[in-house]
C-alpha positions in Angstrom: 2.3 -76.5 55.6 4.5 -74.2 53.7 1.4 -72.1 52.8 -0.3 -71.6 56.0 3.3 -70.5 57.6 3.9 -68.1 54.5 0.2 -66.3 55.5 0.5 -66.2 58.7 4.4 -64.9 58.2 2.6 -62.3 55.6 -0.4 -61.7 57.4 1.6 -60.5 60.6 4.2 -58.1 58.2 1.2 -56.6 56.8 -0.6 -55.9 60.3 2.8 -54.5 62.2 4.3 -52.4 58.8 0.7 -50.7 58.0 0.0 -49.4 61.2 2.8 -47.3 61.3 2.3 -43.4 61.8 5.4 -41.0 61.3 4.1 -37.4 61.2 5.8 -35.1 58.2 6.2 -32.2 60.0 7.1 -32.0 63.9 6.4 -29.3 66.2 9.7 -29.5 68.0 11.8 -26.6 68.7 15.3 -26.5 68.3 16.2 -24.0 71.4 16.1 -26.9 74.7 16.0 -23.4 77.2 13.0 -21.2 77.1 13.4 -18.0 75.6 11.3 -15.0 77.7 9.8 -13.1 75.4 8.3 -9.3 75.7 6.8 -7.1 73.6 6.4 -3.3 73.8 4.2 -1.9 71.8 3.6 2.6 71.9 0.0 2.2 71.0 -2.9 2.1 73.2 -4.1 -1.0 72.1 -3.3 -4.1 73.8 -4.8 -6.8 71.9 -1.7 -6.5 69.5 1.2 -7.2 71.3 -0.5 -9.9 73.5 -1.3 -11.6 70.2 2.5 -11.3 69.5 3.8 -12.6 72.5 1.2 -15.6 72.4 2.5 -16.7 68.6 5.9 -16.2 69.1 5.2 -18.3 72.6 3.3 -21.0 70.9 5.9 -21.1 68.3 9.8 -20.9 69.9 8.8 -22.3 73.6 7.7 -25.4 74.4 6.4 -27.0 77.6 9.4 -28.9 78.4 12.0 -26.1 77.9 14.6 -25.4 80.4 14.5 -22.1 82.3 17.2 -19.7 81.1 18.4 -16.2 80.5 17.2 -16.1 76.6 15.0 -13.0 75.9 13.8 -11.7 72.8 12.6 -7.9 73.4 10.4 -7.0 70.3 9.7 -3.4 69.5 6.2 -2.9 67.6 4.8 0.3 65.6 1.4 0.8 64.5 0.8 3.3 61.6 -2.8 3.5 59.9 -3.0 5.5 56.6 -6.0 6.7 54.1 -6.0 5.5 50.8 -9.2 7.4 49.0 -13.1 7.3 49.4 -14.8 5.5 47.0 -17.6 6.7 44.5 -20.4 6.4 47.4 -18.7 8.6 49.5 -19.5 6.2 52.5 -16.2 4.2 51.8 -13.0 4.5 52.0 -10.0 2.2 52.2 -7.3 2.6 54.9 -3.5 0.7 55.3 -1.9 -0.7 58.6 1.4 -0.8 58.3 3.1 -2.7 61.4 6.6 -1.8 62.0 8.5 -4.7 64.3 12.2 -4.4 65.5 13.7 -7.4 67.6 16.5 -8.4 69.7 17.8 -11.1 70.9 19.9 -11.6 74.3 22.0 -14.2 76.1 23.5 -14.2 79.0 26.8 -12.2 77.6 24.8 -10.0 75.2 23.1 -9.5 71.7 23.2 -12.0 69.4 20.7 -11.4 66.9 18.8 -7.8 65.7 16.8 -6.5 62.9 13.6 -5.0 61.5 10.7 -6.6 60.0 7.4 -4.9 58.6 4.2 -5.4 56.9 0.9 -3.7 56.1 -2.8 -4.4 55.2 -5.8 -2.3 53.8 -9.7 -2.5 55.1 -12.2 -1.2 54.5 -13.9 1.7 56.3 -17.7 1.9 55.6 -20.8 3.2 57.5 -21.0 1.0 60.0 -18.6 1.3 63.6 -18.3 -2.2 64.2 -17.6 -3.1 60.9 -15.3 -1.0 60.7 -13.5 -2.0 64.2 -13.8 -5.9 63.2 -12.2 -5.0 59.9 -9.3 -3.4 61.8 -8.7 -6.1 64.2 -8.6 -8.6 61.3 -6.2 -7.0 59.2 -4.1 -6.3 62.8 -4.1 -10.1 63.5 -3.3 -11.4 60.0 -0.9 -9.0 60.2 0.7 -10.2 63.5 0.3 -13.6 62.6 2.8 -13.4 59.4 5.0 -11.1 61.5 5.1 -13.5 64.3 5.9 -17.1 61.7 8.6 -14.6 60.2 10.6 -13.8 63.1 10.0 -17.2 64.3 11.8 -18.6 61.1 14.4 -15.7 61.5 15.5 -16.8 65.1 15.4 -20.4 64.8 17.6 -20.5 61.3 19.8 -18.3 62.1 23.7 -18.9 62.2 25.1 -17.4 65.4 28.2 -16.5 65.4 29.3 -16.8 68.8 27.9 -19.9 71.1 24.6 -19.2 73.0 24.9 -19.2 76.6 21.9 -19.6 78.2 
């Protein structure tokens, strides 16, 4: 008697403490009121800051955020320099350097500014596309990093003063 109520006493721990799922990491964000994000960019190319304001979207908004008066203007800067042709003399290597200065705004003001930058080399060979495809992949990793960086900037920051959103 004592056996069968001690399986079925274990048998039923087992089941309900195994199936018990806690994800590590959460995506939650720690702002409740949706911060409006825009991003101005100087260059012709467009693809750039839209990537920037869809990460930094993805990452400090979520869908059940509050409306509110919370806006981050980000500045961006596109440079592109040579580094040198290689033996073949159909090569060369260039650098992207993308310059990124932010601001953040509440209702009464700034509360958070500053600068961030990065830069990438590609290749430039014979081929256009190549060549275009290798640019656009060095832009986006280096949007990406930019993008997690200022994310992690705003949302551990110390604000002096209380947000008012």
């Amino acid at each position: 008697m004592k056996k069968k109520i001690f399986l079925k006493l274990s048998i039923c721990l087992f089941i309900f403490s195994s199936c018990v799922y806690k994800p590590i990491y959460k995506k939650n964000t720690i702002f409740t009121h949706k911060i409006n994000i825009l991003v101005k960019s100087n260059d012709y190319d467009k693809k750039i800051p839209l990537l920037m304001k869809a990460s930094l979207n993805q990452k400090l908004n979520s869908k059940k955020s509050k409306p509110s008066n919370l806006k981050l203007v980000v500045s961006l800067s596109k440079s592109v320099s040579a580094l040198a042709f290689n033996k073949d003399l159909y090569s060369s290597g260039k650098i992207l350097l993308i310059n990124l200065q932010y601001t953040f705004y509440d209702q009464k003001g700034v509360i958070l500014s500053g600068k961030l930058q990065n830069k990438s080399s590609y290749f430039m060979g014979a081929s256009p596309y190549a060549n275009i495809v290798s640019e656009e992949s060095a832009a986006k990793n280096i949007v990406s990093s930019l993008s997690e960086s200022l994310s992690h900037i705003i949302i551990s920051s110390r604000f002096n003063k209380s947000i008012t959103p």
